[in-house]
Structure formats: C-alpha cells, structure tokens
N, C-alpha and C positions, 0 to 999 in steps of 0.2 A: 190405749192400754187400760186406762183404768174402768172403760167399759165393759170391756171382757172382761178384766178381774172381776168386776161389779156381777155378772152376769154369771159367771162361774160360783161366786159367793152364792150366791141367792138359787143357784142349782142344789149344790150341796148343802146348805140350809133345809131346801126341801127333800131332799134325799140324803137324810142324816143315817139312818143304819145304815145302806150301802156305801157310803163312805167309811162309816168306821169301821166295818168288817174287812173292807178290802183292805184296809191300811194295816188292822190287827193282823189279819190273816198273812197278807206280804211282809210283814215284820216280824212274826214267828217264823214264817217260810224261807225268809233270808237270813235271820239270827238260826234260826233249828238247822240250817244246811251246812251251815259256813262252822256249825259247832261238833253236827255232825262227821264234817268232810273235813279239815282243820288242814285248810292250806299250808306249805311249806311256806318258811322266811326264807331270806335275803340275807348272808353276813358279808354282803360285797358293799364297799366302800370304798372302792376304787374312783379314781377321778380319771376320767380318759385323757391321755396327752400329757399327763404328769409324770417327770423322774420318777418315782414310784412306785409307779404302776409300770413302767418300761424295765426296772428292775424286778418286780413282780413278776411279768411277763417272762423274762430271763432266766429266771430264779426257775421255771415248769420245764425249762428245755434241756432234759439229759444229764441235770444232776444225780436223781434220783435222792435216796436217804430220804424219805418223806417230803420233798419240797415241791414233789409236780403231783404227789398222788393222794393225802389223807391229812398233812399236817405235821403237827407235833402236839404231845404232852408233856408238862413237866410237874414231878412230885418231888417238893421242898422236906427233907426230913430232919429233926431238930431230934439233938439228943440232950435233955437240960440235967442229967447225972453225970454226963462223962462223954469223952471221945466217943465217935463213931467206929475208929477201928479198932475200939475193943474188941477180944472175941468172940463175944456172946449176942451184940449188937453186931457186928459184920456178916456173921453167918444168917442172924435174921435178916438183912438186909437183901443178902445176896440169895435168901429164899424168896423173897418179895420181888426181887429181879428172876426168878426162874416163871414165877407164877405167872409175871407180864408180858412176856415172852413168847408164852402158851392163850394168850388172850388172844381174840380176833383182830384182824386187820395191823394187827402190829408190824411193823419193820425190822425193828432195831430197837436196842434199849441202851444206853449207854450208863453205866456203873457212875457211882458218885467217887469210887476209889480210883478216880482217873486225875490227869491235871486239871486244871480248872472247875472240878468236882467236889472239893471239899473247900471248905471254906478255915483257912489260917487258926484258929481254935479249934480246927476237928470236931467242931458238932453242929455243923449244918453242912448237909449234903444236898446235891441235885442230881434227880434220875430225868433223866430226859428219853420220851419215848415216841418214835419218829412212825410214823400210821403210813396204810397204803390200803387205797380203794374205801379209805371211811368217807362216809357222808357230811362234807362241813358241814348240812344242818343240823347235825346230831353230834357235832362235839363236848355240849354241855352235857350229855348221858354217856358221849364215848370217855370221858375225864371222870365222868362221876365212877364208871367202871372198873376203871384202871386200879384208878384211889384205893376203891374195895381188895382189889389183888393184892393190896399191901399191906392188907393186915396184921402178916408175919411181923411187920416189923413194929406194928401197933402192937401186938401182943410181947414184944420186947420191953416194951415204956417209949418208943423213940414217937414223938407227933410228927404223921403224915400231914403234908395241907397240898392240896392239888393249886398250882398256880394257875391263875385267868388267862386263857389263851385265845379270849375272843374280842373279834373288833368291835369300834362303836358302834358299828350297827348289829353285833350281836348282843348287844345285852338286853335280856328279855328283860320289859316291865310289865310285870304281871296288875292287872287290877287288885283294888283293894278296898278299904273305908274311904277311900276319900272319896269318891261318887257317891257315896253315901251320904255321909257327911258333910256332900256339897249340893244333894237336895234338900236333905234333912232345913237347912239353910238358908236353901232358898224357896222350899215351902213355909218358912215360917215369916220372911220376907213378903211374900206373895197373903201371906193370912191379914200381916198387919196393913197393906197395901188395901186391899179388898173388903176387908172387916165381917170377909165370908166363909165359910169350907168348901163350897163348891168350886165358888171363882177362885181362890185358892190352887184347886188341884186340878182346872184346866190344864194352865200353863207346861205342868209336872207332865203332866199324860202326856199330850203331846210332845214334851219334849223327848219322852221317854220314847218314845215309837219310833219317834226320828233318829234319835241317836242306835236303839238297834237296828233297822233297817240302812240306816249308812255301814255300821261294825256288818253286819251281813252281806253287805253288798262290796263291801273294802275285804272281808275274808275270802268270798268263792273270787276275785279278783286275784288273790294271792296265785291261783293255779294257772294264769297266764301272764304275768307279769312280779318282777321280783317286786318284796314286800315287807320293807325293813319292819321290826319289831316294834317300835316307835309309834308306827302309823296308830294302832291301835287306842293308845292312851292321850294322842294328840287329837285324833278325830273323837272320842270321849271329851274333851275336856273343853275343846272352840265347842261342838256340836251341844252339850249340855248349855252352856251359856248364849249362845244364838236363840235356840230352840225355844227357852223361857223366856229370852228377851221378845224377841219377834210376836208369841202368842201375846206377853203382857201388853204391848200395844196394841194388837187387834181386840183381844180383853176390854181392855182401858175406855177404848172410844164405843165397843158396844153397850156397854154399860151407861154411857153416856147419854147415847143415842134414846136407849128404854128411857133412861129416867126425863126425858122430854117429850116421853108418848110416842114415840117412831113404833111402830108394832113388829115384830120378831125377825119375820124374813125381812122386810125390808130395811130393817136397822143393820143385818148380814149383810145384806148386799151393798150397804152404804161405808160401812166401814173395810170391806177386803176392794172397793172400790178405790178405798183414799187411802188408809192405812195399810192396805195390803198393795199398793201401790210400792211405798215408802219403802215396806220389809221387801219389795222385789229388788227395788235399787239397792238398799244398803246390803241385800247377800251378794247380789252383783258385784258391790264395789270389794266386798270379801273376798269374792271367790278371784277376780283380777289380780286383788293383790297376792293372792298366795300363785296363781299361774304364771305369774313374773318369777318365781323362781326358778322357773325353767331356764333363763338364762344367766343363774348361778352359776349353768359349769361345773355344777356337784351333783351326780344321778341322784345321789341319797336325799338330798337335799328337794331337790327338785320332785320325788315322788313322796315325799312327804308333805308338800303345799297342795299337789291336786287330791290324796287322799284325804287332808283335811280339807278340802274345797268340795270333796260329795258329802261329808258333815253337814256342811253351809247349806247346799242343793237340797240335803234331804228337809232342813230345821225350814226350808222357805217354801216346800211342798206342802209338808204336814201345818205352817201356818196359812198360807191359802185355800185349803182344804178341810183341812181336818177339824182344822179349831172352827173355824163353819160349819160345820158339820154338830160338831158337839152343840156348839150356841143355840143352831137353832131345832136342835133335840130337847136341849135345856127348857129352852124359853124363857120364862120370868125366876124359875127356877134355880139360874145361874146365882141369884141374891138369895137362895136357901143356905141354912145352917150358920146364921149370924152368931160371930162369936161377942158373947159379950163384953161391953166396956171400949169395942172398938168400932166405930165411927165407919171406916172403909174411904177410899178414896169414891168423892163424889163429883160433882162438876166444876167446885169451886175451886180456883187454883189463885184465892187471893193473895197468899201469902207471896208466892213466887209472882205473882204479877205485880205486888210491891216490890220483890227485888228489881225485877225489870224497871218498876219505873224509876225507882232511886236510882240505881245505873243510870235511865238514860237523862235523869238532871246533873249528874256529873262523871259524864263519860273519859274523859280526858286523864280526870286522879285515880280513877278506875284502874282504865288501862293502861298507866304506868304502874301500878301499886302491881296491876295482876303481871305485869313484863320484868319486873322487880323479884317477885316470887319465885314464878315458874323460872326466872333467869339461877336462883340459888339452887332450886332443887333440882338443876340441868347441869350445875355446875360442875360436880361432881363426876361425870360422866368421860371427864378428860383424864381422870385418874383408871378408867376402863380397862382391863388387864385380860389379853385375848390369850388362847393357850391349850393346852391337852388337860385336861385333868385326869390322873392317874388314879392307881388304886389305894394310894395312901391319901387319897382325901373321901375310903369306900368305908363303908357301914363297919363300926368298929367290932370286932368279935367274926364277922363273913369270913370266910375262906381266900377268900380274892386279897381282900384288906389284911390277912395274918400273913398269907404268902407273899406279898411285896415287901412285909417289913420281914420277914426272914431271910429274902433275896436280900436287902438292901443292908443286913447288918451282918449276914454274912459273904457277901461278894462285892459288897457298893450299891448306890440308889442306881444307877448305872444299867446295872443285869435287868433290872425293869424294865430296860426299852433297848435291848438292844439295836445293834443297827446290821442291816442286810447287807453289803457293798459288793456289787457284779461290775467286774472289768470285763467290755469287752475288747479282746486281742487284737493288735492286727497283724498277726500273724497265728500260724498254727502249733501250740506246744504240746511237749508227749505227755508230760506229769506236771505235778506239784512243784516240783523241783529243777525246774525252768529257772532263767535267769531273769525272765521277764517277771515271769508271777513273784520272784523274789523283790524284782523293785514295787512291783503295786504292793505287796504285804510292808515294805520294809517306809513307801510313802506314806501308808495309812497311820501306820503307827507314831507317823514323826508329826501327822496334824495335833495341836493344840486341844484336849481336853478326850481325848481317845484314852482308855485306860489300858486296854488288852487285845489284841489282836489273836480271832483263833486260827485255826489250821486251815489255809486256801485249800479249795479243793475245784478240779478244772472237770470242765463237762465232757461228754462224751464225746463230742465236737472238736476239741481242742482247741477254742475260739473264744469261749470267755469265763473266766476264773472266779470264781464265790468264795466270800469269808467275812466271818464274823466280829463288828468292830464294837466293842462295848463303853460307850462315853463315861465320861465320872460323874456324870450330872442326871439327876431325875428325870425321867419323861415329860413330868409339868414344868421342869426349868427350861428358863425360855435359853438359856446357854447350850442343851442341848440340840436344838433347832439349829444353832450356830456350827453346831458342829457338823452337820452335817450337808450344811452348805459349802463348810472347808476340805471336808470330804469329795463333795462335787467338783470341787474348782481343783483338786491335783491333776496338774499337767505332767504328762507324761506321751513322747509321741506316737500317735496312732492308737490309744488307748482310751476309752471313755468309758468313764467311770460312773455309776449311778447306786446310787441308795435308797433302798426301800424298809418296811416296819414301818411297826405303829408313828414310832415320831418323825419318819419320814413323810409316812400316808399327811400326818395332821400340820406337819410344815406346810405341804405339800396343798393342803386343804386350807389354810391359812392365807398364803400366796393368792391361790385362785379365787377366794373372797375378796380381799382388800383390791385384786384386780376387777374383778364383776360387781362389788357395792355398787358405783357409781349409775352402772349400766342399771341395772335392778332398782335401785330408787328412782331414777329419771323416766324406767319404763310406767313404775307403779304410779307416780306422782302425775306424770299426765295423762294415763289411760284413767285412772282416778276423775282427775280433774273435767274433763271430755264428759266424762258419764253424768258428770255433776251439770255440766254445761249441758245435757240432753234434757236430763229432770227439769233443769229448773228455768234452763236460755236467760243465764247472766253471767257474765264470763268474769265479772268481780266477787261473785261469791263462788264459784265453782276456785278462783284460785286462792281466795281468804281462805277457803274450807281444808286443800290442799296443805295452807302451809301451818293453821293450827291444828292439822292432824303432826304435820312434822313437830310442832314447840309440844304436846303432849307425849310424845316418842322421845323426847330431850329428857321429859321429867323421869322416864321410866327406866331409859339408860344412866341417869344420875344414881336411881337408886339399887338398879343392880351394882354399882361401883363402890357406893357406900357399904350393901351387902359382903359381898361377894372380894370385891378387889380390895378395898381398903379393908374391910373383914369387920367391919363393927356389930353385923348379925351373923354372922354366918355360924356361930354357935346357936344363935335364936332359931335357925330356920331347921337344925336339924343335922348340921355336918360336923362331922368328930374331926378336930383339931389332928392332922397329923403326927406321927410317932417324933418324940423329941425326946435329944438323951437328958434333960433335966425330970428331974422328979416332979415339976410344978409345970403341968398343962398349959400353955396359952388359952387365954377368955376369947382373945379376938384374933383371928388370923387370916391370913387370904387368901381367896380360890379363884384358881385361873378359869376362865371361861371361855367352852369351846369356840373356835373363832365361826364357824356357822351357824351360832344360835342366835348374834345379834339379827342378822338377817333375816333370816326364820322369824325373830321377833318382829321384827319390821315393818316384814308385811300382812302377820296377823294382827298389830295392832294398829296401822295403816288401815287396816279393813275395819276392822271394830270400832275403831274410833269416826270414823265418816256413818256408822250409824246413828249415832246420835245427830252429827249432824246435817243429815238427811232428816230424822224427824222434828229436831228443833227449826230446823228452815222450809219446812214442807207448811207447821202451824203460823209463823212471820208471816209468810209468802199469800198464806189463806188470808189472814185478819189483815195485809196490805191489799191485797185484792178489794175488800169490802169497801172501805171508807182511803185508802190509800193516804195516811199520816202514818210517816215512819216508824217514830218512837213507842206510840201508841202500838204499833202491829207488834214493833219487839216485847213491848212489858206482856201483850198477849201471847204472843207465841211462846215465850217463856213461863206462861203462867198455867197454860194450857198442857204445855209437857215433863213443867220440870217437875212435878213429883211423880210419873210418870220414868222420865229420865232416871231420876235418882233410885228409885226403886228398880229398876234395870239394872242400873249400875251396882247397886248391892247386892244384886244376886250374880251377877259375873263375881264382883270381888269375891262373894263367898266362895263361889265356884272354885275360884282359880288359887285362892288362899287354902282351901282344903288341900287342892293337889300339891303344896309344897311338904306335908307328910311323906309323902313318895319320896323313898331313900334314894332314888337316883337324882345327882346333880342336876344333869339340864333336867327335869320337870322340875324339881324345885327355882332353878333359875325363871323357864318360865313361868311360875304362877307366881313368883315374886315383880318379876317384870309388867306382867297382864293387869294385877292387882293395883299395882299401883299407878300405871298408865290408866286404867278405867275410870277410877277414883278421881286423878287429878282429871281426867276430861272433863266429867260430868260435876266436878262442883266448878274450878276455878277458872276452868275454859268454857264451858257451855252457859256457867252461871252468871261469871265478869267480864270473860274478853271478848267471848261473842258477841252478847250484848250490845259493849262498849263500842264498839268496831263497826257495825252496822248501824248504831245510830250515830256517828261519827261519818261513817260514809252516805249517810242519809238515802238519796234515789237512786245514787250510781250503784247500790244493792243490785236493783233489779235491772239497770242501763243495757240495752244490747244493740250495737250496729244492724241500722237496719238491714246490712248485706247481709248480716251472721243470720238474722233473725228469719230471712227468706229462705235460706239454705238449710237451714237444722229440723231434723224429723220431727212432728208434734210429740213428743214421751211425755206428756205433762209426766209428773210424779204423783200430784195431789188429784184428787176430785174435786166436781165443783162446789164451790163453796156454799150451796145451796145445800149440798146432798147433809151437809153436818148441822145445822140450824134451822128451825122454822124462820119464817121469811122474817126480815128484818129492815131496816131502812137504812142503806147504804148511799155511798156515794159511789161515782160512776171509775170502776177500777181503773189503775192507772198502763198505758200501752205501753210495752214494750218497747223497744228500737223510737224512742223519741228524745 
C-alpha cells in the first residue's frame, strides 16, 4: 500500500493544476447542485419492531381526523389582561378559527372554548388544527402559516405562539458562526504550529474542499434516500476536524523531509508514502467505527454514522491528493510569508523526546499517577442521566420554548408529551360507546401518573380504539417513560394495548440502545483492533490501542455528566435553566441526555481517538525498526509526533468547542464530549500512558505468533524507514513472530 500511495503522491505532485482543478471544480459542482436542488429531509424517526411505531402504524389505519393524512397543528393563546371568554377576545378568537379553517390542507380546527380547551384561569387556550394531504416536510412553514391566520386574535392583545410539532429528527440545525469561528481557530493554531502563512492555509484549503464536496455529495444523496437534518452539521463538524488534522500531518513530515534537502517531488512521494499511509488507516478506523452503527437498531441513527463517514472518505481523499498536489505546486514556497517572532515547528522534537525519556526512566509511577487521573475524571460518568430533552430546556425567548411553558402552566408539563394509546379489539365494536372501549378508557385512567384521558375514538374497522392519555409528568421526566410502560402492561383479555408519541418513540429509542450498546461496542472494538493488527502485525498493541481508546471515552463521558447531568456547566455552555416558579433562576441544573447520543459519541470518538494512535505508533514502530532498543524508539516516537499531535488536537478542540454555540442540545453535547475526549487523549494518554505502557511492555510491543505472522496481509502502515532520513547507522531491525 504504501507504494502506491507513494506512487500516487509523486503523480499529483507532478500534476499539481490538474489535481486542484478537478477537486475545485467537483466541489463547486457538488456543493452548487445539492444548493441548487436542495433535497428533501427525513422527520422519520421511527425505530422498526418497536411498540411505537406499531401504534404509529395503527394510529394511519381508518382513524382519519388528521392522524393518517397531514398531522396536527397546535396554536397556545395567552390572554395576560383577562379571561379568554370575554367578549371582545372570543369573537377575535373565533375570527382567527374561521380564517384557519379557510387555509389549505386543513381538516378540522377544534375551538379552545371546548373541554379540555381552556386552561382553569381562563387565559390560556388551545386551537388544535388537524392537516390532510400536507407534506410532513414542510410542517415548519405549514405552522408558520397557520400562526399568521391568527392574527385576529393578535390584533386583540391575546399572544399566539405556535407549539413545536416536530420530531427529533425534525429539528433543522441550520449552520452558523461556529464554522467560522472553528477555522478562524484553527487557522491561527496552524500559523503558530508552522510560523508560516502559506503552511498555515494548506491545511484550511484543503479541509475546506473536503468538507464541501462531502455537504454536496450528502445533499443530492438526500433525493434517494431519507436524510435526517443532523446529517449536515455532523458531517461539518467530524469533516472540518479530520480534514486539518490529516493535511497537518502530511504538512508536518514534508516540511521535514525539505529541510533535510529531499528535493520537492520526492519529499511528496515520501511523505503520502508513510504518512499518508497512517491518514488511510486512521480514516479507516473512523469510518468502521461510525458503520458499526448500523447495528444500533435505530434508522436515524444508523444514517447518520455513514453520512458522517463520507465526511471521513472525503478529508482522506483530498489528503492524499490534494494536499500533494498543492505541496508540490508550492515547492520551497510552502515556508513563504514567515510570520514574525514565531519560530514554526521544525524538526526538532526535544522537548517531547524529554518527556518520553523521563517516562520511560519511571514508567511504573507514571502509570499509576496517569490510571489515578484519568480514573477521577471517568468517575463521574456513573452519575450519566439518559433521557428526552424537551422544549423547556429550548432557547429562551423561541417559539417552541414560550409554547411548552404556556402548555405546562396552563394544562400541566404533562400536555407536552402527550401519549398516543391504540387498543386493539378482539372483537368487532359499533361506537365509542361500547363496553369494551369503556373498560380500555376506564384501565387507562386508573394507571398511576395519567392525568386525563380524552375521548376514544374507534376506527373505521371497528377493531381498534384511539385515545388520548396525558401523564402529569414532563417529557424529560424519566417518570414519564414509566408510565407508559404501565400503560403497555394493562391486561385486559384479547386486547393489546400499545403506545406511541414523542415519549413513547424515545422510551422506545432508549430500550433499543441499552439493548444494542453492547453489540455496537464489541463490533467497533474488534473490527478496530483487527485493522490495527493489519498496520502494524502485533496483536499487544493493536489491543493496548483498543482499550486506551476505551479509558479516553470514560474521561469524556465523565464530563458530559459533570456538564450536563450533575449541571455544574450547563449554564456555561449555553442552556437556559428551565421555567421555575421561584423568582431566583438556578445557576446549576440538569439536562437529560438523549439516550442515542452516547453511542453516536462512541463511535466518533472511538475513531478519532485511534488516530492519534496510529500516528504515534506508526513513528515507535519506525525508530524500533532502526536500532531496535525500546525505550529509546518510544522517547522518539513521541518526540517526533508529539507537537505535531498536540497541535492536531487543538485544532479539533477548537473545532468542536466552537460547535457548542449551536443552540441545539445534542451538538452542544457533542462538542462538549469531542472536546474534551480529544484534549485528554492527546496530553494524558498519548503523553503518559502510552508511553508508560510500551516501555513497560518492552518487545512483546511488537511480539507476533509466527502462525498469525504467516497469515496476515503485508498493509504495513508506515514506509520504509529509509524513505524519512538520509541513511544512518542502524542496527539490524528487530523480526517479528520471534
């Protein structure tokens, strides 16, 4: 492999415009089309084989009232002067109900002057307005519409607020400053790194091309397969950070290469030989981990790991490629526009080959000191708190966020999440007012934590009965989950019972996590480890490497608990403290975290974190080769990457710390998670425990049965050690499987 790559490098070195035309030209041509043609989304979030989604299913068949055909709308109206059924606020109201009425695709509108329509103080109403033949993709402009038809009653003084009627995978995250503000970042990261402007804004370019031709190639994909909302700003956010990391290392070692007189093309073809070796493996071991999600069990779920995995593809094209491309267009030029007072990273890596060597003369205090650390800031992660997050933990002042708390203090946190409940019969009834349907209505109500039961209503079929059960409990209370598991479980004969909605769908979606973790880490963990075992043929570091990706995933899950669960940032990072009837805000509070996003996290930091070490065991691996004395190859390999490393790593943290701006929960979750999982890999794992640990395990590093050793494909990772030094006096490397 690494001939080819080698071979490929030193093509496009020589054939530098036609490389960057073609990639320019197909990254306008996929970003211009896809912006052009603007694929539909996805707001399906169904889990197949789930209760409901079986009442979902039910819920299409012969009801009618909006439930098989367009939806629902609901407009929250507050009157804060007085009663709604004044007469001067009624009659606006019931103008604003004639106008919506007359609006397209409407069904039905039901008045707020009904039962369960007003709210006990007479000034908060709900119009609920049931759609047929609208397009789910377009309910956020079919809501925005309605709203407008209500003006009448805005012109009264009473506040309309349209309530959020869309699932998790409807909520659009539109881009914003944070891509901005997370090159801005990492170009200046990249300046101080290089002490250049040119080498500087390789990495940027490149990363940029990559990251639009993945957005381009992930939007015309929209028109044949669904494409949740998400995809977008997840494949922005892995793909920005891949992209600069991967170039900074092909960067790193050409730079290197020049300043020891390798002349242009051939220092390209030396470096995508060895180092582009290294960016194949570690996108490899990326894109693995996120196609493991496929056996999640959750569509949503699962098309969001391979759309951010052509991210991965695209940042590891454009580094084999492209950034060859430019280098050897550049030429000596790559070191123009020195800025001054800064130095630039040169070849010297004594500083960090000091750390290595101090490690490996007291490996042992090491790594207990580092198993001591990383054990506290994992610790925390037992306090993890899995769950729906509603809209009372939404952007304060939104639409979405004023209408939950108007639902909730005028009907209970409750009406926020309703529950769906479909009986089906066994047998056939005429009406409503069956004896049967009266004991499933009369069951429902008698379950623990159910507030109100509405009016069953039986399908066209006469075989299974719908009605609406409303808990007392918020959607983010994990006591509503419960209830709706008590809901499931009423016995009654020949009658099954199933529950669907949002806190059904996310019970629902909770369950089939905590069931499929296991499967999902065990997949990623040894197809991981396997590929590790191809690079490098040592089966003790392919599974050390394994399980200190897992102890940096402990520190990151600690700190979303500290964030998030235990709540001691989660005002820091951005989120408005929920409605509380005291007058004094809580500082610190807690947010439940969706139960898909640990996973999702899992296995993109599962793949990011095996890049590092992939390149810190690629340089060991070389400088054991040479003279084969252990300790000596680790303070090199560490000395040779780690600044290197670390300025990788602080351009992801930047990256992914910019994205926690973004007012949506999970991307602040994950760029809190990313950030600090990246951080701690690359100082306390890649700095002390690796270290520690390999020269502690001395030659069984690189030990392989000579059975294993006869069987396994040649992938070296690295090039030959030749291809990176003028010749030097080595000793005679050390064999494998001995």
């Amino acid at each position: 492999m690494t001939r080819l790559l080698g071979r490929l490098g030193g093509w496009c070195a020589r054939h530098g415009w036609i490389v960057l035309v073609t990639w320019v030209v197909a990254a306008a041509a996929l970003m211009g089309g896809s912006l052009a043609f603007p694929s539909p989304t996805s707001n399906d979030a169904s889990i197949p084989g789930t209760d409901a989604q079986r009442a979902h299913d039910l819920m299409k068949t012969g009801f009618g009232s909006g439930y098989d055909t367009g939806g629902t709308v609901q407009l929250l109206l507050y009157s804060p002067d007085g009663p709604l059924i004044e007469d001067d606020r009624k009659r606006a109201v019931e103008r604003s109900i004639d106008r919506l009425r007359t609006m397209p695709h409407v069904q039905e509108v039901d008045t707020p002057f009904r039962k369960g329509g007003i709210s006990s103080n007479l000034q908060i109403g709900l119009i609920t307005v049931r759609l047929e033949g609208n397009d789910g993709d377009q309910i956020a402009a079919t809501t925005q519409a309605l709203s407008k038809a209500a003006d009448p009653a805005r012109e009264a003084g009473l506040e309309v607020v349209p309530a959020d009627s869309s699932t998790p995978a409807d909520k659009e995250i539109k881009t914003g400053p944070s891509e901005i503000i997370g090159v801005v970042c990492a170009l200046l990261v990249l300046v101080f790194a290089f002490g250049t402007l040119v080498a500087a804004a390789i990495p940027i370019f490149a990363a940029l091309v990559s990251v639009a031709s993945g957005l381009g190639v992930i939007g015309l994909l929209g028109w044949v397969v669904d494409m949740p909302k998400q995809a977008g700003i997840m494949a922005t956010m892995i793909g920005l950070g891949v992209g600069i990391d991967y170039a900074l290392f092909l960067l790193s070692r050409h730079r290197r290469l020049l300043a020891q007189g390798v002349p242009v093309v051939e220092s390209v073809r030396r470096t995508v030989a060895g180092s582009g070796g290294a960016v194949v493996f570690a996108g490899g071991t990326v894109i693995i981990a996120l196609s493991a999600l496929m056996l999640a069990g959750f569509p949503l779920l699962a098309t969001l790991g391979w759309v951010t995995g052509i991210s991965v593809v695209a940042a590891v094209l454009t580094s084999v490629t492209l950034v060859p491309a430019l280098l050897g267009l550049l030429g000596h030029r790559v070191n123009a526009l020195k800025v001054p007072f800064l130095r630039g990273s040169g070849s010297s890596g004594s500083g960090w080959s000091g750390l290595g060597s101090w490690v490996a003369r007291r490996p042992w205090r090491v790594l207990l000191a580092s198993v001591v650390v990383l054990g506290a800031l994992a610790a925390p992660a037992l306090a993890l708190k899995l769950g729906p997050v509603d809209e009372g933990y939404g952007v304060q002042g939104s639409d979405s966020r004023r209408a939950y708390e108007l639902m909730a203090t005028g009907f209970g946190p409750g009406f926020n999440g309703p529950l769906i409940v479909v009986a089906e019969l066994p047998l056939k009834v005429a009406d409503a007012d069956a004896p049967l349907v009266a004991d499933v209505v009369r069951e429902v109500e008698d379950v623990d934590g159910v507030k109100y039961v509405g009016e069953p209503e039986v399908n066209t079929s006469g075989r299974s009965v719908l009605l609406q059960a409303v808990p007392e409990y918020a959607p983010s209370d994990e006591r509503a989950a419960q209830v709706v598991r008590d809901v499931r479980a009423i016995s009654l004969p020949g009658v099954q019972m199933h529950v669907g909605g949002e806190v059904a769908g996310l019970t629902d979606a909770g369950d089939r996590m905590a069931e499929r973790t296991p499967l999902v880490i065990g997949v990623v963990v040894l197809l991981s480890a396997l590929l590790l075992l191809l690079a490098f043929r040592a089966p003790v570091v392919a599974i050390k490497a394994a399980v200190m990706n897992l102890v940096s995933l402990g520190a990151a899950f600690g700190a979303l608990a500290m964030v998030f669960s235990i709540g001691l940032g989660s005002g820091l990072v951005g989120l408005d403290p929920p409605v509380s009837s005291s007058y004094v805000q809580p500082i610190f509070f807690s947010v439940p975290i969706e139960s898909y996003v640990p996973l999702m996290l899992f296995a993109v930091l599962f793949g990011l974190s095996m890049d590092y070490e992939v390149f810190l065991l690629t340089a060991v691996r070389q400088s054991y080769l040479r003279h084969g004395r252990n300790a000596r190859a680790v303070a090199e390999g560490l000395g040779s990457t780690g600044r290197v490393i670390t300025s990788a790593a602080l351009i992801m943290v930047a990256v992914f710390v910019a994205f926690i701006a973004y007012p949506d929960s999970m991307v602040k979750t994950f760029g809190v998670g990313l950030a600090v999982a990246i951080a701690v890999d690359a100082t306390i794992i890649r700095g002390f425990l690796v270290p520690a640990t390999m020269v502690l395990l001395g030659r069984l590093n690189w030990w392989c049965p000579r059975w294993l050793d006869r069987i396994l494909p040649n992938l070296s990772v690295e090039g030959h050690e030749e291809d990176d030094e003028p010749a030097v006096e080595r000793r005679e490397p050390v064999k494998l499987g001995v």
